[in-house]
N, CA, C and O atoms as a MOPAC input file, in Angstrom:
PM7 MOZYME 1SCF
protein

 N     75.11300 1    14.31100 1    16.19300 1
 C     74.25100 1    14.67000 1    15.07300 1
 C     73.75300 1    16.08900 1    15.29900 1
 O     73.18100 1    16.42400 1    16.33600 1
 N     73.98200 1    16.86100 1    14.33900 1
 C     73.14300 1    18.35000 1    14.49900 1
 C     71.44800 1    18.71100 1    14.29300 1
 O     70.51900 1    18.21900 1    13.65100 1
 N     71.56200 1    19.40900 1    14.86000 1
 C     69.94900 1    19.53900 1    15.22900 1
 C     69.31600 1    20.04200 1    13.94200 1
 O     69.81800 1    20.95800 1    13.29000 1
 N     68.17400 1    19.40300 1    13.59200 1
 C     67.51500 1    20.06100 1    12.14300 1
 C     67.15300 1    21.55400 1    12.54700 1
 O     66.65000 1    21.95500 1    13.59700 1
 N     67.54500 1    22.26200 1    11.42700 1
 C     66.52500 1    24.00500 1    11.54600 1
 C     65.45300 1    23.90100 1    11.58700 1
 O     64.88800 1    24.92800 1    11.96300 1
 N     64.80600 1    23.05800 1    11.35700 1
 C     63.21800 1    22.72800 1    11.26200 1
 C     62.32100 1    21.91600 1    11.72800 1
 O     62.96200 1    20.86900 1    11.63400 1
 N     61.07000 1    21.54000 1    12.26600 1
 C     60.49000 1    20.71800 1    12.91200 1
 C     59.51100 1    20.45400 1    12.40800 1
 O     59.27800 1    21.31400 1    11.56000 1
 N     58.73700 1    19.69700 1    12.44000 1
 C     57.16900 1    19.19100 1    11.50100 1
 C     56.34100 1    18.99500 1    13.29300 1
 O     56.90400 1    18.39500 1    14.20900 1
 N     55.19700 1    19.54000 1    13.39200 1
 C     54.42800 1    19.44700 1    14.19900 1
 C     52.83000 1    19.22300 1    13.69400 1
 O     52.13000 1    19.79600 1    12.85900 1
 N     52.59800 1    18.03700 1    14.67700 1
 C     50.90300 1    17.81200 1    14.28600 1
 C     49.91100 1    18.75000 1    15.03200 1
 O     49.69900 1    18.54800 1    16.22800 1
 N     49.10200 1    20.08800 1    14.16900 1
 C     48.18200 1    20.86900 1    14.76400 1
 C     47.16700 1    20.32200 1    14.45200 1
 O     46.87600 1    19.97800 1    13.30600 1
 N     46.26400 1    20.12200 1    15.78800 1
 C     45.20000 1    19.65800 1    15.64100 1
 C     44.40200 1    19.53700 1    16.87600 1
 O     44.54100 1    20.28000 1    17.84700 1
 N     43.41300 1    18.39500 1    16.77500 1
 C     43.09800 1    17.98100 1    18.03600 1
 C     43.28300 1    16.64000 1    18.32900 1
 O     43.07400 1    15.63700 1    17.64700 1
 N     43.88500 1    16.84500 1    19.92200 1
 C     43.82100 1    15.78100 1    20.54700 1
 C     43.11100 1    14.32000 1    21.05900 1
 O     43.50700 1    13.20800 1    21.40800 1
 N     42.10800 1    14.86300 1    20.92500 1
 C     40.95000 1    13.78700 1    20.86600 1
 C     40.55800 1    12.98500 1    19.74600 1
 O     40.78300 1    13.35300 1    18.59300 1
 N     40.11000 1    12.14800 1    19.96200 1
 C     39.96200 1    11.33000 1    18.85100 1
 C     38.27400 1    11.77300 1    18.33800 1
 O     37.55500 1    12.06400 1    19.29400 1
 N     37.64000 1    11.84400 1    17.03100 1
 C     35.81200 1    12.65700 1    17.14100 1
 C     35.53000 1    11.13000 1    16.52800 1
 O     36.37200 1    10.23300 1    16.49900 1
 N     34.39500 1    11.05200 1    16.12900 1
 C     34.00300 1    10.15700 1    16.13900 1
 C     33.37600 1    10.61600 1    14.33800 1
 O     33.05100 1    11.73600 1    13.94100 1
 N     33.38400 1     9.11300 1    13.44700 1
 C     33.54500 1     9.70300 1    11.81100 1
 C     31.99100 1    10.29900 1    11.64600 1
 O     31.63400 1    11.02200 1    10.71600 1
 N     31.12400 1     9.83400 1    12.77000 1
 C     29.76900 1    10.00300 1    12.03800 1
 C     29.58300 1    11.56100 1    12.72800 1
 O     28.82400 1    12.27200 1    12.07000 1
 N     29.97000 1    11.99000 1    13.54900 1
 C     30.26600 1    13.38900 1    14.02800 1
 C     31.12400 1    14.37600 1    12.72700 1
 O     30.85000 1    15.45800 1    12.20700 1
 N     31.92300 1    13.68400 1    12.59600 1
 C     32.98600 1    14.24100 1    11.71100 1
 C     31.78400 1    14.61900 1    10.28800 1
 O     31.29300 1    15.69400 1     9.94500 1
 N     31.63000 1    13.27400 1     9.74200 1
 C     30.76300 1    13.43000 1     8.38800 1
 C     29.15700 1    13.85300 1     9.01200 1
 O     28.27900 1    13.58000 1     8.19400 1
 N     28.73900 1    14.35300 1    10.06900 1
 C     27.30300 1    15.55500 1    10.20300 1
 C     28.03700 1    17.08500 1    10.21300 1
 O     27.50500 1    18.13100 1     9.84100 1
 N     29.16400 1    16.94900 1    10.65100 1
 C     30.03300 1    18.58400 1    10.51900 1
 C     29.87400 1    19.20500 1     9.21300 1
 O     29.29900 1    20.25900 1     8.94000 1
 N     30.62000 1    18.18400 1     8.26500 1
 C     30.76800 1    18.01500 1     7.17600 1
 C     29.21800 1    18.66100 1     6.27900 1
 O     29.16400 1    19.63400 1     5.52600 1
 N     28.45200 1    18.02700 1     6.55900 1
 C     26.69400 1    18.00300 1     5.70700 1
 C     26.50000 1    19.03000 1     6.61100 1
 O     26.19100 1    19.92300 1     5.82300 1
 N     26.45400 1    19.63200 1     7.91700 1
 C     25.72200 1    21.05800 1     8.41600 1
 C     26.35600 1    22.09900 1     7.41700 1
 O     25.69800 1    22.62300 1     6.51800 1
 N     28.22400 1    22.45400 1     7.74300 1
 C     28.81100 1    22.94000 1     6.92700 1
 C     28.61300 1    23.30000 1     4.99900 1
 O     29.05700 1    24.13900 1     4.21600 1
 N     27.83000 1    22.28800 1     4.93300 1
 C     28.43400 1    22.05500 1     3.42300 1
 C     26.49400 1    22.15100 1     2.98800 1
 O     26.20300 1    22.44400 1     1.82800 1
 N     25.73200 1    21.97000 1     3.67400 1
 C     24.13300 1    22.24100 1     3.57400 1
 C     23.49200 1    21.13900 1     2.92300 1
 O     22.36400 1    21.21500 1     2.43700 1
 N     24.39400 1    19.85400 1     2.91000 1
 C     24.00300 1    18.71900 1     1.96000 1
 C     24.24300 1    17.21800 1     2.90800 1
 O     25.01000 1    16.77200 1     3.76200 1
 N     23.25000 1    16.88100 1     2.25900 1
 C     23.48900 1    15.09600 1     3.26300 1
 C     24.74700 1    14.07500 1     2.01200 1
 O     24.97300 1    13.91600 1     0.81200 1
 N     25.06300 1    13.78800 1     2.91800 1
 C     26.31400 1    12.66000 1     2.28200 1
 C     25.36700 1    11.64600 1     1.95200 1
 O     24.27700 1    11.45900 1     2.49400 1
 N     26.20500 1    10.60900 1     0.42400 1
 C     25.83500 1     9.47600 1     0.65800 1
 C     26.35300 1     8.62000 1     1.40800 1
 O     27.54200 1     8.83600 1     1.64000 1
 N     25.67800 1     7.22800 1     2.14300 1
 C     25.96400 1     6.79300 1     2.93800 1
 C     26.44700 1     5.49200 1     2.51000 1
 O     25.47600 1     4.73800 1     2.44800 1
 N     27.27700 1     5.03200 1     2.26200 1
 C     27.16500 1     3.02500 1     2.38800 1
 C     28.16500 1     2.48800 1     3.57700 1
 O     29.37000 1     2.62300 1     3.79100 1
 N     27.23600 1     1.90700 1     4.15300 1
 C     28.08000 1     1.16900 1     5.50700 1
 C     29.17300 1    -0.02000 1     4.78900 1
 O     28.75500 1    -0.82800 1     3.96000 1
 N     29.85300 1    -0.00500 1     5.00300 1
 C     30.79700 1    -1.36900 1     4.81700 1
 C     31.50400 1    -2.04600 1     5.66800 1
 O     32.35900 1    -1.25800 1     6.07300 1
 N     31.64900 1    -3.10200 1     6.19800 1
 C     32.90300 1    -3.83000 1     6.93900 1
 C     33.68800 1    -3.33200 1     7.05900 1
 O     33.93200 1    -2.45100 1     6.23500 1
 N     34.83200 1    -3.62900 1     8.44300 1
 C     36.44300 1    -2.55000 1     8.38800 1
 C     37.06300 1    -3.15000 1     7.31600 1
 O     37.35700 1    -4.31700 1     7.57400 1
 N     37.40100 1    -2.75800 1     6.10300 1
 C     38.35000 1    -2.88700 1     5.67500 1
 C     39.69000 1    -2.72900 1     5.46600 1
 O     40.10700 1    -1.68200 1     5.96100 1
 N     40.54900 1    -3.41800 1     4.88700 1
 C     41.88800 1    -3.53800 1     5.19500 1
 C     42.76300 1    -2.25800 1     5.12900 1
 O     42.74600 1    -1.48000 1     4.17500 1
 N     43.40900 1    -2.14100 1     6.06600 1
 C     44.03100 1    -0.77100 1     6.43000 1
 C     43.32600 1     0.44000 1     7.35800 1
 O     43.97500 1     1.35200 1     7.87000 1
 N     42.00100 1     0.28600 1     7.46400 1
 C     41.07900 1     0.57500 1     7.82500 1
 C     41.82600 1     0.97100 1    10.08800 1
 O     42.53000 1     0.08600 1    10.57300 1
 N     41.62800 1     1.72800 1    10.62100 1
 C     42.10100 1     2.14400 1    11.96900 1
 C     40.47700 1     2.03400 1    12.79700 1
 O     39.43100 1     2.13900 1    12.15600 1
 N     40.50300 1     1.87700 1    13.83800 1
 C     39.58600 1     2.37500 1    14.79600 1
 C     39.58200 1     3.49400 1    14.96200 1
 O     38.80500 1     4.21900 1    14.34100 1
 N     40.38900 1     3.92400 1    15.78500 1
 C     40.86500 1     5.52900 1    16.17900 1
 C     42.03500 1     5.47400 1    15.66000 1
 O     42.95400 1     4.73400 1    15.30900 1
 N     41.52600 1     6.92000 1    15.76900 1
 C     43.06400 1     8.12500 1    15.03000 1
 C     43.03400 1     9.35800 1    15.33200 1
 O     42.05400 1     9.85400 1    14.77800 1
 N     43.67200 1    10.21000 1    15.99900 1
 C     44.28400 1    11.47300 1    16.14700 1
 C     45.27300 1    12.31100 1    16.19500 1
 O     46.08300 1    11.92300 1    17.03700 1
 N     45.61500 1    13.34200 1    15.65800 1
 C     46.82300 1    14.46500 1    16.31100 1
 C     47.35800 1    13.74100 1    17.52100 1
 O     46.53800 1    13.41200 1    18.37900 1
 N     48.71500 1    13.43500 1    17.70600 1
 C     49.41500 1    13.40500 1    18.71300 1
 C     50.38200 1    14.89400 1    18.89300 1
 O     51.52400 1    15.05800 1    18.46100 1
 N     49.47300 1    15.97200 1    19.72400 1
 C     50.17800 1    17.03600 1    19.67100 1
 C     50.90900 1    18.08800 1    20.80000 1
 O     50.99300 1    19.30700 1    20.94700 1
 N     51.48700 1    16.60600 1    21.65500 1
 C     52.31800 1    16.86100 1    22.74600 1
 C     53.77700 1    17.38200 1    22.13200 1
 O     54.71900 1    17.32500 1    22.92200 1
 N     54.06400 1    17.91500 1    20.70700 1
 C     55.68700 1    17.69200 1    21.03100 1
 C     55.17700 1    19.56600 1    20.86200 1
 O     55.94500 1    20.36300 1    21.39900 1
 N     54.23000 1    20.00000 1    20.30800 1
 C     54.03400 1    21.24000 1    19.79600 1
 C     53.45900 1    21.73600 1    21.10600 1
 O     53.56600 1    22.95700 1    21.22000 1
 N     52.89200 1    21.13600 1    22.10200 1
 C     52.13500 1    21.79000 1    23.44900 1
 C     53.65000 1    21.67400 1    24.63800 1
 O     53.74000 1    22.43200 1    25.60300 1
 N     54.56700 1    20.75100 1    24.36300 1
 C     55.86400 1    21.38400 1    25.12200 1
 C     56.31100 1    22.46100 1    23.97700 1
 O     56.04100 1    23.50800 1    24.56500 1
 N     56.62800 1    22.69800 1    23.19800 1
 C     57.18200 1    23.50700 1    22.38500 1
 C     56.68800 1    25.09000 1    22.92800 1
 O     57.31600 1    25.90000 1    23.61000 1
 N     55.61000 1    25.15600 1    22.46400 1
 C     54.80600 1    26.62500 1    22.73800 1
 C     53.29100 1    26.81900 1    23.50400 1
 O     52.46600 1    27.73200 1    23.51700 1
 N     53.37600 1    25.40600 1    24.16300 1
 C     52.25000 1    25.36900 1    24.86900 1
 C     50.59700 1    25.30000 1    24.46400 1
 O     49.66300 1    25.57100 1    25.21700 1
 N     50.52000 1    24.85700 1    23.05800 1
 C     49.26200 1    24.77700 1    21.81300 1
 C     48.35200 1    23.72600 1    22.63400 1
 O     48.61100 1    22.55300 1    22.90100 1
 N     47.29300 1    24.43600 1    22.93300 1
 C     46.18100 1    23.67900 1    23.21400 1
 C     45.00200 1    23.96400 1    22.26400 1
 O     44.61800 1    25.09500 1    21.96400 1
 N     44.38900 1    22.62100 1    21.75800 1
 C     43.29100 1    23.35300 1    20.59900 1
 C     41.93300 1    23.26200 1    22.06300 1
 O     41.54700 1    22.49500 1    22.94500 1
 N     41.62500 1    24.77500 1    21.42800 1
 C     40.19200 1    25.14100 1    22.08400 1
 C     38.95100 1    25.24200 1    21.00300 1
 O     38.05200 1    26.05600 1    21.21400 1
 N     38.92200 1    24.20100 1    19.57500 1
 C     38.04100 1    24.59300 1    18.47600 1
 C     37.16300 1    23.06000 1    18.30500 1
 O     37.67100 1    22.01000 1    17.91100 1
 N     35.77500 1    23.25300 1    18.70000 1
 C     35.16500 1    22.11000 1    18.39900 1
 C     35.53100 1    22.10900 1    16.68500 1
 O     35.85800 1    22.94700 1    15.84400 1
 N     35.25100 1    20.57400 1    16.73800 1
 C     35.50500 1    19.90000 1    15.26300 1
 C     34.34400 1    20.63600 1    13.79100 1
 O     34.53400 1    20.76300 1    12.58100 1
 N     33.25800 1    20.94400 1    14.64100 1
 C     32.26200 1    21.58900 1    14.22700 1
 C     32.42500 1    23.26700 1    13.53600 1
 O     31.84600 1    23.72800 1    12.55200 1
 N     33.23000 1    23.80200 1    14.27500 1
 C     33.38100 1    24.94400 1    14.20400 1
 C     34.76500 1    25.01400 1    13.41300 1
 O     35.03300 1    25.99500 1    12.72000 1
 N     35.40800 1    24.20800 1    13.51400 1
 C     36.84300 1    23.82500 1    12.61300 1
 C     36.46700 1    23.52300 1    11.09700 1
 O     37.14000 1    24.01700 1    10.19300 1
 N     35.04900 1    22.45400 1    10.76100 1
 C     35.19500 1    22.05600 1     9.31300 1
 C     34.11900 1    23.24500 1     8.97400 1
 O     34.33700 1    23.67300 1     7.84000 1
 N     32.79700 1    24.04300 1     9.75000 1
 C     33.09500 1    25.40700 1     8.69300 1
 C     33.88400 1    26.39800 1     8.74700 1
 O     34.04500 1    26.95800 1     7.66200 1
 N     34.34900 1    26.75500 1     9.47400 1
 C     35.76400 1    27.38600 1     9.33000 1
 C     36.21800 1    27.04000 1     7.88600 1
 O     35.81500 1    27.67500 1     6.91200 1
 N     37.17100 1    25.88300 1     7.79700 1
 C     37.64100 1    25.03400 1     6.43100 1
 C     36.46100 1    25.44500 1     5.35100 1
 O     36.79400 1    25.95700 1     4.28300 1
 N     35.49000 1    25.27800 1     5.56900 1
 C     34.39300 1    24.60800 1     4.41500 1
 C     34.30200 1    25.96700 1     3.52700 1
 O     34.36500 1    26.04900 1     2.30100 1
 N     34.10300 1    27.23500 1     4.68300 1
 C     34.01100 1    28.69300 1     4.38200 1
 C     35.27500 1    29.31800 1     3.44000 1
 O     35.36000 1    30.15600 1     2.54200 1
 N     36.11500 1    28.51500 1     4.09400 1
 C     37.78400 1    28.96100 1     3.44500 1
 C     37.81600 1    28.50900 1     2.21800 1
 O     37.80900 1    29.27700 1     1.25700 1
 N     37.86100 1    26.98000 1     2.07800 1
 C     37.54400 1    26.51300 1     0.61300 1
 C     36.98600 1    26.76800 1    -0.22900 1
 O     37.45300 1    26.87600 1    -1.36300 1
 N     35.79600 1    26.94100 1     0.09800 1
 C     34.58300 1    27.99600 1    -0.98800 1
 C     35.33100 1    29.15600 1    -1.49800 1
 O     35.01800 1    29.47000 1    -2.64700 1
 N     36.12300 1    29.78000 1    -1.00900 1
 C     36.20200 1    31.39800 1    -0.90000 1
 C     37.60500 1    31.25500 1    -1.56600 1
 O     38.04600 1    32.36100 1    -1.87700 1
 N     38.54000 1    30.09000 1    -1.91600 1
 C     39.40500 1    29.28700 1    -2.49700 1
 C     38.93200 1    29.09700 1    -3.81600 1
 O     39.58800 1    29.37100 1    -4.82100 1
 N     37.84800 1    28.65200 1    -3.80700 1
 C     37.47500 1    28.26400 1    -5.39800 1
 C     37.04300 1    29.15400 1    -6.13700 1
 O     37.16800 1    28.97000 1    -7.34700 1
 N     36.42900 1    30.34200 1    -5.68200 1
 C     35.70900 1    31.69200 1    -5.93200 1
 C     37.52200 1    32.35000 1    -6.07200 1
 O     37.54600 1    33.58100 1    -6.09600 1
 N     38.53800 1    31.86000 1    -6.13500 1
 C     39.71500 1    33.16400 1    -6.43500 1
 C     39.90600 1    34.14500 1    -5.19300 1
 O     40.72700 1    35.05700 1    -5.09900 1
 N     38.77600 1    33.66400 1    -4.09100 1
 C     38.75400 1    35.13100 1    -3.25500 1
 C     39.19600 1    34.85900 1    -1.66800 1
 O     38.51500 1    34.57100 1    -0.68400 1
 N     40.76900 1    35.09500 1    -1.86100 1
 C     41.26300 1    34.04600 1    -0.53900 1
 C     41.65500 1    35.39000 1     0.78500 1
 O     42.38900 1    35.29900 1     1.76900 1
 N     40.80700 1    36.59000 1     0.27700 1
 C     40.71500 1    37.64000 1     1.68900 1
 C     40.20800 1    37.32000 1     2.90200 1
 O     40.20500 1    38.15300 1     3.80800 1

């Protein structure tokens, strides 16, 4: 079989964050509190989940050095500046 020209790699982080970390990133970033409703796991629903991003750290050696914090305003800043037309 010949080798694809192309590869799909997961960038990200390795670690798994935790959602209520994830959604305070989210509300520091964004200057607003979420609403909240707790619910049961529902179906389809994961415990953990993360980037598995060993095939891209043999590839070129990618280690993420970006707290999750500093990643969603990063994003949050980008998006804004996305919706404003102004993607400099």
């Amino acid at each position: 079989i010949a080798k694809a020209p192309y590869a799909i790699y997961n960038v990200g982080n390795n670690q798994p964050v935790a959602l209520q970390r994830f959604i305070a990133a989210i509300e520091q970033s964004c200057g607003k509190q979420a609403v909240k409703e707790y619910l049961d796991m529902q179906p389809g629903d994961v415990l953990k989940t993360y980037a598995d991003i060993s095939r891209l750290k043999d590839v070129i050696g990618y280690q993420s050095t970006t707290p999750i914090e500093e990643g969603v305003e990063s994003f949050v800043a980008w998006y804004r500046r996305y919706q404003r037309g102004n993607l400099v």
